[in-house]
C-alpha angles and dihedrals in degrees: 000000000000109000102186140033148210099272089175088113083061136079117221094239084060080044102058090031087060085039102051092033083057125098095227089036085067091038086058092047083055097047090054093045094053087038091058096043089056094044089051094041079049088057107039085053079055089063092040111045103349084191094064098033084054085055099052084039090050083044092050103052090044104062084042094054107024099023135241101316097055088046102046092036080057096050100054093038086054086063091256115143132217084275095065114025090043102056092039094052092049091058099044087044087047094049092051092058096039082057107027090048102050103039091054084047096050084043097050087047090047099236087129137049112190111156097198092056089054091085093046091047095054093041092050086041098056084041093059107040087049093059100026094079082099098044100052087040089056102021113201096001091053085050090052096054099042098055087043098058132082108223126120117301101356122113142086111326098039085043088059084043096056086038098060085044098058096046112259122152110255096245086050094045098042103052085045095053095046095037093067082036090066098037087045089049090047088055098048091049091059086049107041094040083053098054095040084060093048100050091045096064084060098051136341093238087045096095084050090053090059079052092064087029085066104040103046077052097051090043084052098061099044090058099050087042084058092046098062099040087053085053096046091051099042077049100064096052081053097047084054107044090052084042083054095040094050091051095054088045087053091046092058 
């Protein structure tokens, strides 16, 4: 796969013409535009009730960097009700998708180079067509399920992925991909506001302690997950040299 091109027999004004005609060009234009109005709704709480404003921020990283579970478990734990985790986790879930989406699919169609985005692309790419064999056997169903359940790397960024790939159109592919985003994230809300409460009749940092609990899985997973790219990788050079070495063997 090659994401970007040699855009040196264009001008920038063809360039942002191609980028801003484009489906995905507009999608990116709204994923800046949410992401800026949280950042600066963000900023005016601080000024506001830094307390509070910590604790959505809190919320916030943590469903960018961990994932759903950490941010939502540390949103109920913080005190905070459906009202307000659910909303908050829908928009950054939504963001994610309107950027992530439509940077791999102007890279993809070449109408943008970014060399820095090349080893993200690739990395988002592999991740998808090694989990996408379900999704093109079933289509949309299979989208809908992958984006719904919880397993590891699966979601909605890795779903809109898979559902470029496969060919839907972005409307399509879009409205499939948040709508099990914001079933999955009702769900999780029943589940993880249950067990905050739960927790929190045994001890008052116990919620806190589902937080961890979370996370150091989640970190867990993602090592291991590291571990055995990195071995199938180092396994293919090795595979190769004793092919190579057989065959010489053979040869004499």
């Amino acid at each position: 796969m090659k994401p970007t091109a040699d855009f040196s027999s264009s001008t920038p004004e063809q360039r942002r013409f191609s980028l801003l005609g484009s489906t995905e060009g507009r999608l990116l234009v709204a994923g800046v535009m949410l992401a800026g109005l949280l950042a600066l709704v963000l900023g005016i709480a601080w000024h506001l009730s830094p307390s509070t404003a910590l604790r959505y921020v809190a919320m916030t990283g943590l469903n960018l960097v961990i994932g759903r579970a950490a941010g939502m478990s540390f949103g109920y734990a913080s005190g905070f009700s459906h009202a307000q985790v659910v909303p908050v986790n829908m928009l950054v879930e939504t963001i994610q998708v309107l950027v992530v989406y439509p940077l791999f699919a102007l890279s993809w169609q070449q109408l943008i180079g970014w060399r820095t985005l090349q080893p993200y692309v690739a990395r988002m790419y592999h991740a998808a067509e090694s989990r996408g064999d379900m999704v093109r056997k079933f289509g949309i169903l299979g989208l809908i399920v992958f984006v719904f359940v919880p397993f590891w790397m699966t979601g909605p960024v890795v779903g809109s992925i898979i559902g470029f790939l496969i060919g839907l159109r972005p409307w399509v592919n879009l409205v499939v991909v948040l709508a099990s985003t914001y079933l999955a994230i009702g769900v999780w809300a029943l589940l993880l506001n249950e067990l905050s409460a739960w927790a929190g009749t045994v001890n008052r940092f116990a919620p806190y302690a589902l937080v961890l609990a979370v996370v150091l899985i989640v970190v867990a997973m993602h090592v291991l997950h590291r571990r055995r790219a990195n071995n199938v990788g180092s396994a293919g050079p090795r595979a190769n040299s004793a092919q190579a070495s057989a065959s010489d063997t053979d040869t004499r």
